[in-house]
N, C-alpha and C positions, 0 to 999 in steps of 0.2 A: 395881258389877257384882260378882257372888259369884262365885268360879270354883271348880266343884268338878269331882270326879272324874266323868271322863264313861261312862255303862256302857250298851253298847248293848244293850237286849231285848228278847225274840224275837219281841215287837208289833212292832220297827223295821224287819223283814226285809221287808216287803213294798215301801218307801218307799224302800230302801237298793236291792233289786232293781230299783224303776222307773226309778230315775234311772241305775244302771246304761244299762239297755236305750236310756234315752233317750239318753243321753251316745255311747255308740256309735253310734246311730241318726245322731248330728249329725257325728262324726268321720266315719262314710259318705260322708258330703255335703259333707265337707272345710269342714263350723263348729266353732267348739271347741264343746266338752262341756259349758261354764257354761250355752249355748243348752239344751241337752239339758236338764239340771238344772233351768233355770227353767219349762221345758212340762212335766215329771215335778209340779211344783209346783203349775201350775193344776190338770195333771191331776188331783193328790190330792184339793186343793182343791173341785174338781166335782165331786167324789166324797161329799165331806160328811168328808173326812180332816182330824184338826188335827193338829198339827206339832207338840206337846208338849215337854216342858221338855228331851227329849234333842236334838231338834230347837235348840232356843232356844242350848242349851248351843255346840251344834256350830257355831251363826252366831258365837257371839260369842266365841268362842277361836280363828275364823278370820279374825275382821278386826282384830283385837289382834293372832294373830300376822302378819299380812300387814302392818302400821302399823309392827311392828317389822322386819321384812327388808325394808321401807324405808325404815327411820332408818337401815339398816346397809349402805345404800346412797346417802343424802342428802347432795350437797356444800351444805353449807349458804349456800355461796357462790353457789347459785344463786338462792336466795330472794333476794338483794339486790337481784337484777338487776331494770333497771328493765321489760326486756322479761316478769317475773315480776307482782311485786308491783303496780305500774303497769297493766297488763294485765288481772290478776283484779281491782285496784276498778273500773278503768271499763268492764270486763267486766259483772262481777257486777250494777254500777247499773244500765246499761243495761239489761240483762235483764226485772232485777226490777221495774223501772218499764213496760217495753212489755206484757211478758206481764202482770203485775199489770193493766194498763190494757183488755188485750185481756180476759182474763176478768172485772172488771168492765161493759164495754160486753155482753159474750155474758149477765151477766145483768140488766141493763139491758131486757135482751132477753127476758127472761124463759125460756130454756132450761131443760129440766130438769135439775139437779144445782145449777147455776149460780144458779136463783133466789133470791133473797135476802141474795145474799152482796155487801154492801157495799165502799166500797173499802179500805178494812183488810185485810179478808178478805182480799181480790183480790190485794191485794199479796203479803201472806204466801204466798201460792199463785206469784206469779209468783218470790218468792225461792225456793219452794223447788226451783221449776224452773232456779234460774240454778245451783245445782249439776252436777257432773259428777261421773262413780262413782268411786271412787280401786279400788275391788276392779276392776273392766273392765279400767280404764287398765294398771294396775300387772302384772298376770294378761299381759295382753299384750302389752307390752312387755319383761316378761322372758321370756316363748314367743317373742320373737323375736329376742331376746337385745339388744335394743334400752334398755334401760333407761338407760346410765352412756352414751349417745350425747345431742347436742347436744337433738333433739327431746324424746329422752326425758326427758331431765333436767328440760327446758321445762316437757312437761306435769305431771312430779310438784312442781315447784317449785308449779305452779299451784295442782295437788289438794292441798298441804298449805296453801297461802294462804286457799283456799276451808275445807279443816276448820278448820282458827283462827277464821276468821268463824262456823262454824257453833256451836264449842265459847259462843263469846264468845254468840249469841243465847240458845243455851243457857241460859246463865247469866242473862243478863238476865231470860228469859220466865219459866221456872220460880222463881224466886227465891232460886234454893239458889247462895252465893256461899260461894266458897271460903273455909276454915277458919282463923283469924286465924294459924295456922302456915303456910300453905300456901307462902307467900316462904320460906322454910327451904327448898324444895325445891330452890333452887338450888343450895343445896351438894350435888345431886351430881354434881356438876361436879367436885368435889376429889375426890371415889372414883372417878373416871377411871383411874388408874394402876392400882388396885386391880380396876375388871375389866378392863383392859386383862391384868395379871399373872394372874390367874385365867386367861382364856380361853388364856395360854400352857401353865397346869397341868394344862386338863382332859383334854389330847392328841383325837384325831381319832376316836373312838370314840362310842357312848353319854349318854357323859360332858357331851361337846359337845354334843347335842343337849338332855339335862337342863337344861345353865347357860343354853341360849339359850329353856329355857321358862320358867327361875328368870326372866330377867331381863325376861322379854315381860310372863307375866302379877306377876309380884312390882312392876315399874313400873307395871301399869295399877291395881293395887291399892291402892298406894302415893298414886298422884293420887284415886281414889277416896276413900278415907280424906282425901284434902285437901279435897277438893269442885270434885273438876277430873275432868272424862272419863277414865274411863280409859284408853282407845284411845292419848289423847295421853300420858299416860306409857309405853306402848308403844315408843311413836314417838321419845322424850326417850333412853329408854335404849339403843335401836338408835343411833340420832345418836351418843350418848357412848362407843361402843366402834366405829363408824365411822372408817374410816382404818387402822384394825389391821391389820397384815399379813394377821393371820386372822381378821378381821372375813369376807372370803368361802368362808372354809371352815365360818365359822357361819351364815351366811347360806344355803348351799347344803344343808347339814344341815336346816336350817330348812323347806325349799321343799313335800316329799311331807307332812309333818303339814300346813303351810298348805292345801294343798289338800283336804286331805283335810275337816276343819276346815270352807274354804269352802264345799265342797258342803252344810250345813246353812244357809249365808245367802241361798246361788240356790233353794233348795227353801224355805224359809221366805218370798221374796216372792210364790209364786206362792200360799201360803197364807196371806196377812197378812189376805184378809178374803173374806166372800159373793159371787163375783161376779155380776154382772145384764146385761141387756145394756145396757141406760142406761149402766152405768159402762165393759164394753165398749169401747162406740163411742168415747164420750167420751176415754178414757183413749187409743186406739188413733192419732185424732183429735189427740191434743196430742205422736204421737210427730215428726211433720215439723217440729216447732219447734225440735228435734234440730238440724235441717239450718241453721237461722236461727243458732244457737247457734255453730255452724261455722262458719258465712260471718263473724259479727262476731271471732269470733277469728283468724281469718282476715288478717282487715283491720286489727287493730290488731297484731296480732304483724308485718304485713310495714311497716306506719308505724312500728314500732318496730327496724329496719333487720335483722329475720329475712328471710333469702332463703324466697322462696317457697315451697320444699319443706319446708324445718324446717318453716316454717311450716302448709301443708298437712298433714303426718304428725303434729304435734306438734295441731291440731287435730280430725283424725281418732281420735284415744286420747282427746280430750273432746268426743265425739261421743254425746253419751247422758244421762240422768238420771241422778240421786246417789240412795243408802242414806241419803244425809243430807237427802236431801229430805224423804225418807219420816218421820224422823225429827222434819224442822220442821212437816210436816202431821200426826203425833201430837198434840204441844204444841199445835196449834190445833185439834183435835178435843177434847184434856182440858183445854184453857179454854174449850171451848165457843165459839169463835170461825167455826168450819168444821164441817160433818156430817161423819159417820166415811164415807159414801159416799165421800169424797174420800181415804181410804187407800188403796181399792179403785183407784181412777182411777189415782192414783199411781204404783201398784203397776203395772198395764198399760201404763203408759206406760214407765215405768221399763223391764217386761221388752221391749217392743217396740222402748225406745231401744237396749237391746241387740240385739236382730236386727238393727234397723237398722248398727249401728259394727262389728258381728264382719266382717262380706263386705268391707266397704268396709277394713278396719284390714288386711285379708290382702293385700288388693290394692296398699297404700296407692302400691308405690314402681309399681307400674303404670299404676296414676291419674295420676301425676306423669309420667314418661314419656310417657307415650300423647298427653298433653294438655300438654308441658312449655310449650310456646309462648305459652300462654293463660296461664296459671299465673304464668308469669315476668313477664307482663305486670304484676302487680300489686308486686312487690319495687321498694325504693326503687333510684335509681339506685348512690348510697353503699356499698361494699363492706364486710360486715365482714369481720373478721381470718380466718375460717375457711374464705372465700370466695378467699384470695390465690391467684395465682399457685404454681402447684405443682414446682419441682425437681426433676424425678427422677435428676438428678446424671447421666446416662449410665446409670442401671441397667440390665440385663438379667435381676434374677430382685428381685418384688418378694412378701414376707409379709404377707399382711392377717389383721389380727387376732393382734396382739403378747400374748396371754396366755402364759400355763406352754408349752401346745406352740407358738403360734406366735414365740415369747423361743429354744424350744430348737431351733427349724427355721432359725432367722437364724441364729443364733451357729453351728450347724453348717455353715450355705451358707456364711457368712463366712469361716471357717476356710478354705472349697476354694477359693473364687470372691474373695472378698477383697471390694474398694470396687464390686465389681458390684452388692453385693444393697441393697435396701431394704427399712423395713417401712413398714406403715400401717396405723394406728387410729382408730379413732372419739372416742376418750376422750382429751381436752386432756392431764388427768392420766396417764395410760398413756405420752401422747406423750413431755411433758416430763422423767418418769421417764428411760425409755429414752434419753432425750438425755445426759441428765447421766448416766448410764451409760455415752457415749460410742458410743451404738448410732444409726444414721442413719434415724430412724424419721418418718415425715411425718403428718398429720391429714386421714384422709378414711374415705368410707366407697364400697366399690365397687358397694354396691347403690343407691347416689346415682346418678341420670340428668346430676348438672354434673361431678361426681369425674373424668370423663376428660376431661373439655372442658377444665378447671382443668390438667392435666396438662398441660405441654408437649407442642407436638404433634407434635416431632420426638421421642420418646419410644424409647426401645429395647429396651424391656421384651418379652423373650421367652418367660420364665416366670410364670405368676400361681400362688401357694402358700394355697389359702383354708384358714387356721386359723381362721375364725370360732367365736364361742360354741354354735352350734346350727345344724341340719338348715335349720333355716327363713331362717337368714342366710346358709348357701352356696349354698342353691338362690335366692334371690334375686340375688347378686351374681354366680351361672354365666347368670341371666338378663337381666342389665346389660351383662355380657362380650358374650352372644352380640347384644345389641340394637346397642350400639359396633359389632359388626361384627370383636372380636377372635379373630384368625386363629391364634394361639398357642397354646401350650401350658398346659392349667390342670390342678391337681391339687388337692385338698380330703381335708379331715381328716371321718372317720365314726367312728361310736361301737357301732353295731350294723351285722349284717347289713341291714337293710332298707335303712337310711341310704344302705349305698353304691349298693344297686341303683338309689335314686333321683338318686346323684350323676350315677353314669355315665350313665345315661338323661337328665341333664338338660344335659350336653356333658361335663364331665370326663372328663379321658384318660387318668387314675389316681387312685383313693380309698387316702387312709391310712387302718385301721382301728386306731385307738389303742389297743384293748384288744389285738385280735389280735398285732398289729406289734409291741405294747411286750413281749410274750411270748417276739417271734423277737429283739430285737432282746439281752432280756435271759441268752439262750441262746448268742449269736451273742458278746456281751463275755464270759461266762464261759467259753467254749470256746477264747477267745484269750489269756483267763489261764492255762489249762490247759494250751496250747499254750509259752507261754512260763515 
């Protein structure tokens, strides 16, 4: 992959305009804006528009840097797990075997598109559908600030299982094997210190966001030159400065160029080829196998002793088709194994698998609620450890979501209220921190339909304090409260005006506004030094 300097001109502005319109079109309708992006894409597409090399550029400096913010969020302890690894092989088999089998028999049958394709073909087809998108997943999981949570973790352990399989076909199909240096690459594992000390140097500026492009695309470059994807050195260099204290101030730096970036690879699938309606139907046709996709993850993540919900949301984020799919139906178009009609297919199915997971991912923790009964039925009897029994010690004021403000919202109730307050988080690691900090902090998450069942039920909690990460996690968890039936007092943390108007509207009975409040609060200390 060559990455050069990206320069938008004034041919782009029409392309740049639609996807605007469409993007807003879909936030209207309360979908995200990727929706928007990918119908701006047919649309062009129908048009007789190609998507040109600033187009190409834009796809591929957004999923490189997306690879990289999260390696810089990947506990790598999660790929071990067997509910991971174990999961996406007999995932993935199964998949590629059924679907492989089904589109063999449909041409067997002699359908149009389908004809002639032996079962080779067939197969490569049904792998390329046992992918899942890591841009989806990853996009919306951190819009809901879900990512470093139990599910979250789940699903990105998975999407990074599944690109290893992908990189490894790769390699096999094409022939191109990595470069008798390429094992060297593991020493940079020993320049870990060295940007771990860098990213202390570059301070919180500009600067920061420079070194987090030095190290996105300089890694992907880096493996390219080996004869390894470059995506996956991305992804290697994010991993190796992961854990840093300010690994998330680079990671958050990172977030608006990703985006921005992405919108060239949702506008580039809806122009990846001619469409007809043969491919249409067809492609429209293999989005319900989405849902099949679902149901078996499903089922082997709760035999794998995930509680039904994990399991359900962390299914629902791989609810769709993969870029990598697209990717393994290229190489069987340029070996001639497959017709390039089947880009086309791909492609619509792909963007339909997305309409289909955007509604359903929004909804996901009211899917679960609404239906928790049925749902539960399926989790093994066997509890695991995140599932225990919950202490809330006596509390009467509990902080959810122990980040920066909610670390400074405890430690200040603490001070007044003493062994009353508690906190609670989603993130093992957040938890255990706080502990060993001597802070009384528990593992849950309040937009969970079992999180107060779990809670003793003699509970005394009269205050709830929502510091969540985002808009989209406190209005979730003010509608968990009010489903329990919680008659108390809640209060949640905003960032804009809009924010609050939708906290309060959604039961809060007071909004902090961080920017605003941290203005008064900075007025209100120096007028007390002044004083004294």
């Amino acid at each position: 992959m060559e990455f050069e300097w990206v320069a938008i001109a004034l041919g782009d502005v029409a392309w740049i305009t639609l996807a605007f319109a469409f993007g807003l079109c879909a936030s209207f309708l309360r979908l995200p804006p990727l929706i928007g992006f990918l119908a701006a894409g047919f649309v062009l597409g129908a048009l007789g528009m190609a998507g040109g090399e600033v187009l190409s550029k834009l796809a591929d400096l957004g999923i490189t840097i997306l690879l990289f913010t999260v390696g810089l969020k990947l506990d790598m302890r999660a790929l071990i797990r067997p509910q991971v690894w174990a999961v996406t092989a007999l995932h993935s088999s199964i998949i590629t075997v059924v679907f492989g089998l089904l589109v063999f028999w449909l041409a067997v049958l002699g359908l149009p598109i389908f004809t002639g394709l032996g079962l080779g073909p067939a197969i490569l087809i049904g792998f390329a559908l046992s992918f899942s998108s890591t841009v989806f997943a990853v996009n919306t999981l951190e819009n809901s600030g879900e990512i470093q949570s139990l599910h979250g973790s789940i699903a990105v352990g998975i999407l990074i299982v599944q690109d290893l399989a992908a990189v490894a076909f790769l390699a096999a199909t094409t022939g191109k094997l990595p470069a008798l240096w390429a094992p060297a690459l593991i020493g940079l594992v020993f320049l870990r210190p060295l940007f771990a000390r860098l990213l202390l140097l570059v301070g919180h500026g500009e600067l920061l966001i420079l070194y987090g492009l030095v190290l996105a695309l300089g890694g992907a470059e880096l493996f390219e030159l080996a004869g390894i994807k470059g995506d996956l050195g991305a992804l290697v260099l994010g991993v190796l400065v992961a854990g840093h204290r300010r690994a998330g101030d680079l990671a958050k730096s990172m977030f608006g160029i990703k985006d921005l970036f992405l919108l060239g690879f949702f506008l580039s699938i809806g122009l990846a080829g001619q469409l007809s309606w043969t491919a249409l139907l067809i492609g429209l046709a293999l989005v319900p196998l989405a849902l099949v996709k679902t149901g078996l993850f499903i089922a082997l993540f709760t035999r794998f002793r995930l509680r039904a919900r994990t399991s359900l949301l962390a299914s629902l984020n791989l609810n769709n088709f993969s870029e990598f799919g697209l990717i393994v139906v290229a190489i069987g178009v340029s070996q001639a194994w497959i017709g390039v009609e089947w880009l086309v297919v791909l492609s619509v199915a792909l963007s339909g698998s997305f309409l289909l997971a955007a509604p359903l991912v929004s909804i996901d923790d009211w899917i679960y609620s609404r239906h928790r009964d049925r749902w539960t039925r399926f989790q093994r009897p066997d509890r695991l450890p995140d599932d225990a029994y919950l202490d809330t010690r006596a509390a009467t004021i509990a902080v959810f979501g122990m980040g920066r403000v909610g670390t400074g919202a405890y430690d200040a109730m603490r001070a007044e209220y003493g062994d009353t307050v508690i906190g609670v988080d989603f993130n093992h690691d957040t938890v255990e921190a706080h502990c060993a900090a001597g802070r009384i902090v528990l593992h849950g998450d309040p937009s969970d339909a079992d999180f107060w069942e779990k809670v003793d039920s003699d509970h005394k909690i009269k205050l709830v304090m929502l510091a969540l990460p985002n808009l989209v996690a406190n209005l979730d968890a003010l509608a968990q409260l009010d489903e329990v039936g919680f008659d108390r007092r809640v209060t949640a943390t905003a960032h804009f005006r809009d924010e609050e108007e939708a906290l309060l509207a959604a039961g809060a009975d007071a909004v902090f506004n961080i920017y605003n409040e941290a203005g008064a609060g900075f007025a209100e200390h120096t007028m007390a030094i002044a004083v004294d």
